[in-house]
ROBARO-209917 format. One line per 4 residues: number of its first residue (from 1); their letters; for each residue x, y, z of N, C-alpha, C, O. Coordinates in steps of 0.02 Angstrom, whole numbers, always signed. Example, Ala and Ser with C-alpha at 12.3 -4.5 7.8 and 13.67 -1.06 7.14 Angstrom:
# ROBARO-209917
1) as) +660,-284,+390,+615,-225,+390,+660,-165,+390,+712,-166,+423; +642,-112,+354,+684,-53,+357,+645,+2,+394,+670,+57,+402
//
This chain:
# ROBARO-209917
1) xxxx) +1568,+161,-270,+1586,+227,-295,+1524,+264,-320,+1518,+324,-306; +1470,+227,-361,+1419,+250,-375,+1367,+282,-323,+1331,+326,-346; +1363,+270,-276,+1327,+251,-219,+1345,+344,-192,+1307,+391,-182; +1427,+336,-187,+1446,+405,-156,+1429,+446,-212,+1410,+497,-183
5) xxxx) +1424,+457,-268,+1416,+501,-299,+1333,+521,-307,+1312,+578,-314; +1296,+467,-305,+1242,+486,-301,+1222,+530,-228,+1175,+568,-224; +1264,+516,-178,+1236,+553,-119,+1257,+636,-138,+1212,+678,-145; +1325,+651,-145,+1327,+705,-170,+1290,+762,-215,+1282,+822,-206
9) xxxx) +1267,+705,-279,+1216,+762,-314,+1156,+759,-280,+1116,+801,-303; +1123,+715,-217,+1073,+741,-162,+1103,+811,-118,+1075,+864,-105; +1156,+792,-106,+1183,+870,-49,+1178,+918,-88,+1144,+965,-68; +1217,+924,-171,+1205,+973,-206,+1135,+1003,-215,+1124,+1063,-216
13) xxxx) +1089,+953,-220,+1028,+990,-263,+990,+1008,-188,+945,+1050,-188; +1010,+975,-126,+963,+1002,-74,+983,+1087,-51,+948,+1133,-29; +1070,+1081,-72,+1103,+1141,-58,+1062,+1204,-89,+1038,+1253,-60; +1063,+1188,-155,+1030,+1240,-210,+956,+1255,-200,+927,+1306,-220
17) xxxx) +931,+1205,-166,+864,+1219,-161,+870,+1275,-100,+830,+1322,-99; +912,+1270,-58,+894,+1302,+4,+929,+1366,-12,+923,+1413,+26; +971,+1371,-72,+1001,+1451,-50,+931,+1471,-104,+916,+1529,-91; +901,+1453,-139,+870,+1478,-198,+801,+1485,-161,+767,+1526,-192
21) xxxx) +780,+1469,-127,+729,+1474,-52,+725,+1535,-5,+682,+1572,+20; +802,+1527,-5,+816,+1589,+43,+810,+1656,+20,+793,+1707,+49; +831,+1644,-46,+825,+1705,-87,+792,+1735,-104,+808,+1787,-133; +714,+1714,-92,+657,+1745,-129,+620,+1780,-88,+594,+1758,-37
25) xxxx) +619,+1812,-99,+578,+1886,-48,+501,+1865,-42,+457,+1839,-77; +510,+1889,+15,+451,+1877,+41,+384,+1929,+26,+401,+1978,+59; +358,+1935,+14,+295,+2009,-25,+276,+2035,+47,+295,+2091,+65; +227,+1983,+100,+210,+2002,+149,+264,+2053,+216,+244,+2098,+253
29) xxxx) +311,+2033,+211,+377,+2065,+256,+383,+2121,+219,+394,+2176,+244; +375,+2110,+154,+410,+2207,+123,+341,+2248,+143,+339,+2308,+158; +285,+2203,+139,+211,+2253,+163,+226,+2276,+192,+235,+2336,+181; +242,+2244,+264,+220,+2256,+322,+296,+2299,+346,+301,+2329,+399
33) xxxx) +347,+2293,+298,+435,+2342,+315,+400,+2414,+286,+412,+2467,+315; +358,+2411,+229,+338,+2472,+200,+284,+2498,+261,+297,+2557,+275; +246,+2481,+288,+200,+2519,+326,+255,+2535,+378,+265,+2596,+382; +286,+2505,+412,+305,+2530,+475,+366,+2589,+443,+368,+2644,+470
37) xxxx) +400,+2577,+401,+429,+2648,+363,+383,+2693,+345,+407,+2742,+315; +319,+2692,+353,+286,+2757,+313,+262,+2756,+239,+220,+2795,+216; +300,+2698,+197,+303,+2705,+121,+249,+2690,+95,+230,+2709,+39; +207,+2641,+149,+138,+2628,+131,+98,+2626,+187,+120,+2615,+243
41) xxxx) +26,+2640,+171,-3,+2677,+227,-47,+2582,+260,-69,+2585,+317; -52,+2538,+237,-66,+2486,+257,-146,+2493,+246,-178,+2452,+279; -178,+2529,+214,-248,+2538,+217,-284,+2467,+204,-256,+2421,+174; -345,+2464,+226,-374,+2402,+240,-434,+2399,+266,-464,+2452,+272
45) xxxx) -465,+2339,+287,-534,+2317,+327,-497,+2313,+390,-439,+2301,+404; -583,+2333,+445,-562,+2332,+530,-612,+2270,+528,-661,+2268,+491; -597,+2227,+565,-625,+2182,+606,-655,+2200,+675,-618,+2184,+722; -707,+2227,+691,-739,+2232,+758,-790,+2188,+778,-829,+2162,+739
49) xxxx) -788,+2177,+850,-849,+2138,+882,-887,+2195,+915,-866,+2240,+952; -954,+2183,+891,-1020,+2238,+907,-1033,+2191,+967,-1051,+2135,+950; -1029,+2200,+1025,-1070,+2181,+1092,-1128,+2175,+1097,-1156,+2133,+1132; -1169,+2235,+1044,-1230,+2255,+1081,-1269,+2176,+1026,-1304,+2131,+1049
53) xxxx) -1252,+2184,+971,-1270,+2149,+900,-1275,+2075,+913,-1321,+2036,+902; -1197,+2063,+950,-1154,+2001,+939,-1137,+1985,+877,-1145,+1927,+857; -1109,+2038,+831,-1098,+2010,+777,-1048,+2037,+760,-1037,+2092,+786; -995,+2008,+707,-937,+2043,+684,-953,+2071,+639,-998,+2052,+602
57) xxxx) -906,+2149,+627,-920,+2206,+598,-852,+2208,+565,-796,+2204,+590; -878,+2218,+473,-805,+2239,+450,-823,+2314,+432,-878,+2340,+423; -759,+2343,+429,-763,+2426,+423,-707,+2437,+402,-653,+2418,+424; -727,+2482,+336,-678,+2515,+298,-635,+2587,+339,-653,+2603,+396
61) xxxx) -594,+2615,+313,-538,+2664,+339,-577,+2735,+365,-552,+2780,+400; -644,+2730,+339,-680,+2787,+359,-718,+2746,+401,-778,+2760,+395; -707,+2699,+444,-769,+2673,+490,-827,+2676,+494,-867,+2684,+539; -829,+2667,+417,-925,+2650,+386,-917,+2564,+395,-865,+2533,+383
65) xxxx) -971,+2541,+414,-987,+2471,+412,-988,+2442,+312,-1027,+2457,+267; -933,+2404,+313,-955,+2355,+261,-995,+2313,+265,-1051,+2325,+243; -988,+2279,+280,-1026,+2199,+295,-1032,+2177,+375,-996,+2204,+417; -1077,+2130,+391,-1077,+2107,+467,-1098,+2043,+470,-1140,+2031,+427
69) xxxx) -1084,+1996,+505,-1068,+1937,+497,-1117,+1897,+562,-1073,+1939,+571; -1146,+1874,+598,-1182,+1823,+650,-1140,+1763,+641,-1128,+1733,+589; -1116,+1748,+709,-1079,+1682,+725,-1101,+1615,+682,-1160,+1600,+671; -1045,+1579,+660,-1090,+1537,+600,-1068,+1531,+544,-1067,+1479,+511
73) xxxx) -1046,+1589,+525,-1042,+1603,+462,-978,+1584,+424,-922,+1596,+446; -988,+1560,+376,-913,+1536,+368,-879,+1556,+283,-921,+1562,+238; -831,+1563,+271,-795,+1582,+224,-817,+1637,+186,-803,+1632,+126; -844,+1683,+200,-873,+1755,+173,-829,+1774,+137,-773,+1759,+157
77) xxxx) -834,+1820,+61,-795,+1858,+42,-805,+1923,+72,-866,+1925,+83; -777,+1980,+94,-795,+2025,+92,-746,+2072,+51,-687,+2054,+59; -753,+2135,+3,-696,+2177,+0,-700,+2253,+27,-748,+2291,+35; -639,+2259,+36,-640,+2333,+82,-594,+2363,+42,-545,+2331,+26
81) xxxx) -602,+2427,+21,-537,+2455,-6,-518,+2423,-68,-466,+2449,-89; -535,+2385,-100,-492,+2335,-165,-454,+2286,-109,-397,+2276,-130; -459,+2267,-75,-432,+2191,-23,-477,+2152,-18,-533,+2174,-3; -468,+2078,-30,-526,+2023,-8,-500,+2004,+44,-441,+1995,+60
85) xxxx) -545,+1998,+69,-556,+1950,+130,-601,+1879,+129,-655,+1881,+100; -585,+1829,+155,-609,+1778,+148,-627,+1762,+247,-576,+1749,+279; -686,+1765,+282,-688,+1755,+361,-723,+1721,+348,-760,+1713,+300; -707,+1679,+423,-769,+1635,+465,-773,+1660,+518,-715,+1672,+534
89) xxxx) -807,+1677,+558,-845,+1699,+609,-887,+1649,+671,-944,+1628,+662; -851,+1637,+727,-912,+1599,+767,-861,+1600,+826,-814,+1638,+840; -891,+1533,+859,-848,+1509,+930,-815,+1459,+941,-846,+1408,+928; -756,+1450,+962,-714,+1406,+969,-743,+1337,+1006,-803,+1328,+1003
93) xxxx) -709,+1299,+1033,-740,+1238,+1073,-740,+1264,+1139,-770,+1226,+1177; -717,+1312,+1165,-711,+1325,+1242,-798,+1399,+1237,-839,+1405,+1282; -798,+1429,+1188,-844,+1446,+1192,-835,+1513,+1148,-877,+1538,+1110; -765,+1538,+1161,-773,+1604,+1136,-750,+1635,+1071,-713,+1614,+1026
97) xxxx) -781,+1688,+1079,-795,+1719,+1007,-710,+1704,+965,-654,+1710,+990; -729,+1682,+892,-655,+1678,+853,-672,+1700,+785,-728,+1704,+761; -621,+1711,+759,-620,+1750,+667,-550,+1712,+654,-496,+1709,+684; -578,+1682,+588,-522,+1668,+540,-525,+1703,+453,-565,+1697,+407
101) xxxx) -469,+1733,+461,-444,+1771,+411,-408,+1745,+352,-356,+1714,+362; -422,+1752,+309,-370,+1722,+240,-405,+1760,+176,-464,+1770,+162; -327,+1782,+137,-354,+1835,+72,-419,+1785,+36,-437,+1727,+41; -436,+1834,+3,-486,+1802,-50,-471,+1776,-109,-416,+1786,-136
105) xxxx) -517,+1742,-135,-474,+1712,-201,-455,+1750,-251,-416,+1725,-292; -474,+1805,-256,-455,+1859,-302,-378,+1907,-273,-364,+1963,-292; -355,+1883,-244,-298,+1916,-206,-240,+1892,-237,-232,+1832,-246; -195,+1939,-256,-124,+1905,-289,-75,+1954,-245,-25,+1979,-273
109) xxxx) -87,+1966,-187,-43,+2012,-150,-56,+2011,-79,-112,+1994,-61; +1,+2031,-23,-32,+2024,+35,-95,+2054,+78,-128,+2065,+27; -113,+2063,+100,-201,+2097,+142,-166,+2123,+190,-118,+2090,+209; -183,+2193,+228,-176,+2210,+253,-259,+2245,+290,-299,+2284,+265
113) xxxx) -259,+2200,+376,-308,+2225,+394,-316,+2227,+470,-281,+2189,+504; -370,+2280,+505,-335,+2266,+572,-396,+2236,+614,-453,+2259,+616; -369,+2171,+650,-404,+2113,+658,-408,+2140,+754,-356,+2155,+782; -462,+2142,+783,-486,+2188,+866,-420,+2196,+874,-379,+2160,+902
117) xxxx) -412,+2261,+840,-384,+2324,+864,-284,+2305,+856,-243,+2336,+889; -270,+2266,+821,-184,+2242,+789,-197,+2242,+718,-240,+2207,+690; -153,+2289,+685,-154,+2289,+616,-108,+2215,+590,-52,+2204,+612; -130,+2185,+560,-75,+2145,+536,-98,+2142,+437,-140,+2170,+402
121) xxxx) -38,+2087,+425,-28,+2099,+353,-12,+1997,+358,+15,+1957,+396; -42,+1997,+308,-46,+1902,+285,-33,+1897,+213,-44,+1940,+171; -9,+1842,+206,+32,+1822,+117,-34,+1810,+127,-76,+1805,+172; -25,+1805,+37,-83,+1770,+8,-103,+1683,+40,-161,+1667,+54
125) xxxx) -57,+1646,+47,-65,+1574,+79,-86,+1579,+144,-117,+1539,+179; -61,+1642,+158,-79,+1599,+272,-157,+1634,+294,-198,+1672,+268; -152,+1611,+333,-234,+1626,+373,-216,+1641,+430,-162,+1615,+446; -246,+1682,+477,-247,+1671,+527,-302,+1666,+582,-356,+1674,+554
129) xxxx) -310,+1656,+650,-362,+1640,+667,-340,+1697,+737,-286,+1710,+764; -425,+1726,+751,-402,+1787,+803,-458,+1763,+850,-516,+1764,+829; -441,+1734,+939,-476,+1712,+971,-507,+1775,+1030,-473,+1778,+1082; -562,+1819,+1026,-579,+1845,+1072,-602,+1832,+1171,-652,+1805,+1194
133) xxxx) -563,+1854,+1196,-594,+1823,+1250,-630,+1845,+1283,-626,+1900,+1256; -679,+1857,+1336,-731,+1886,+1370,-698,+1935,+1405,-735,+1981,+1423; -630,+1942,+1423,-587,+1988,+1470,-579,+2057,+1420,-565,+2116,+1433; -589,+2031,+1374,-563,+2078,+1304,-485,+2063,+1282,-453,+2103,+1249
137) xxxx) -453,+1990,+1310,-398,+1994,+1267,-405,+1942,+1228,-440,+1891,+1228; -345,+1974,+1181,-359,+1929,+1106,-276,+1910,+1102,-220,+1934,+1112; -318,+1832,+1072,-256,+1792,+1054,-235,+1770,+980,-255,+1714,+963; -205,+1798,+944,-182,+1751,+903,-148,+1690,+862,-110,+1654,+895
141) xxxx) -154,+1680,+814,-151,+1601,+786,-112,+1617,+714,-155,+1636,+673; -70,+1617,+694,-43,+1603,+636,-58,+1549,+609,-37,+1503,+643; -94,+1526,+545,-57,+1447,+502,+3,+1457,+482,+38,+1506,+470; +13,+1385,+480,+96,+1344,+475,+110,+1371,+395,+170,+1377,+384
145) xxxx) +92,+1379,+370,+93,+1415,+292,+84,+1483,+277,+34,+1513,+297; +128,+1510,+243,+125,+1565,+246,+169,+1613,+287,+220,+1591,+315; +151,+1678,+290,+190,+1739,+329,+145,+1773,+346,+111,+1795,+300; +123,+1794,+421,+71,+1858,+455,+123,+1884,+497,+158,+1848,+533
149) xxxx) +129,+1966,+492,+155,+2019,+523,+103,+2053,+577,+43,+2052,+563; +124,+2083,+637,+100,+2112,+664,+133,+2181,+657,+194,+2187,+665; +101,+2225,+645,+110,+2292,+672,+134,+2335,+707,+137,+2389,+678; +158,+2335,+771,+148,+2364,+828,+192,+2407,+842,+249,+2405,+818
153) xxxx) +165,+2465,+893,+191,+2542,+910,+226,+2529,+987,+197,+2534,+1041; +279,+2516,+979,+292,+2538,+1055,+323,+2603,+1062,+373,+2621,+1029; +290,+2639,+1107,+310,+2697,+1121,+335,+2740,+1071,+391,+2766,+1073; +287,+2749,+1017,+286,+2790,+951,+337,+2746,+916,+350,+2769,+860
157) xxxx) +359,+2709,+926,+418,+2669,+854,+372,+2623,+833,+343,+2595,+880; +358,+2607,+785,+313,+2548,+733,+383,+2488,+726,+443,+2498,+718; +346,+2432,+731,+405,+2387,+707,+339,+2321,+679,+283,+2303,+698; +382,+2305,+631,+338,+2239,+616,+359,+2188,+643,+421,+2184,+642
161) xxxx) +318,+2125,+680,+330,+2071,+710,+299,+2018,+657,+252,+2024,+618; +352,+1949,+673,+339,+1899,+609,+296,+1843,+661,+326,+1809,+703; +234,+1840,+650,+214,+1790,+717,+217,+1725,+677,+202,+1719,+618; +247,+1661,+732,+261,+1582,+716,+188,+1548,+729,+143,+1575,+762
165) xx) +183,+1490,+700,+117,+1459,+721,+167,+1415,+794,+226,+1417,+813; +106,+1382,+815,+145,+1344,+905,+169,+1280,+863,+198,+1234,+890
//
């Protein structure tokens, strides 16, 4: 009899954990619900690759160069706007150019920034990693932790997308 009752207050407390889980809003999703409504303008750091340089270029909303980075480089703070950024900068094992993104330690809110040419928005926990390819397309990488939104306009409608890690 003991036995069954102990399983029960496991179902109970796993129950409670999961509605009390479910319940908690997410910061990064209301970012990224507020930009694509208009309510917030998503302002932020650009992530560009300079060709001529080879080097990554961050740039504030007026597309003045902040900071610039040579492959290599790893965990930089940079801030743009009042947003940290925390990058590494270099090349993957196949060869090509990659950036990994994650707020800075001074961050108690989500980042909003647009990583070659996709605005996205990241919780404070997740990172993500943005793989350039020589064709010019880019792939992204969510971590398993966390929440990253994409942006995107189809045909003048904005909608935010919740990208999964694989």
């Amino acid at each position: 009899m003991q036995e069954h009752y102990g399983r029960c207050l496991f179902f109970i407390f796993v129950g409670l954990t999961t509605i009390s889980l479910a319940s908690v809003p997410d910061p990064a999703g209301q970012e990224a619900a507020g930009i694509v409504a208009g309510l917030r303008n998503g302002s932020g750091g650009r992530l560009v690759f300079n060709e001529k340089t080879e080097r990554l270029e961050v740039r504030d909303t007026l597309d003045s160069v902040i900071d610039e980075m040579a492959a290599g480089t790893a965990g930089k703070v940079v801030d743009v706007s009042g947003q940290e950024y925390r990058l590494s900068f270099g090349r993957d094992d196949m060869g090509r150019r990659s950036v990994l993104v994650r707020a800075g330690p001074g961050m108690q809110k989500p980042i909003t920034l647009d990583v070659f040419g996709s605005r996205v928005v990241l919780s404070v926990e997740a990172s993500l990693l943005a793989i350039l390819e020589s064709n010019e397309k880019v792939y992204y990488e969510p971590s398993i932790c966390g929440e990253v939104y994409m942006i995107c306009d189809n045909g003048g409608i904005k909608e935010a997308v919740k990208l999964k890690a694989r």
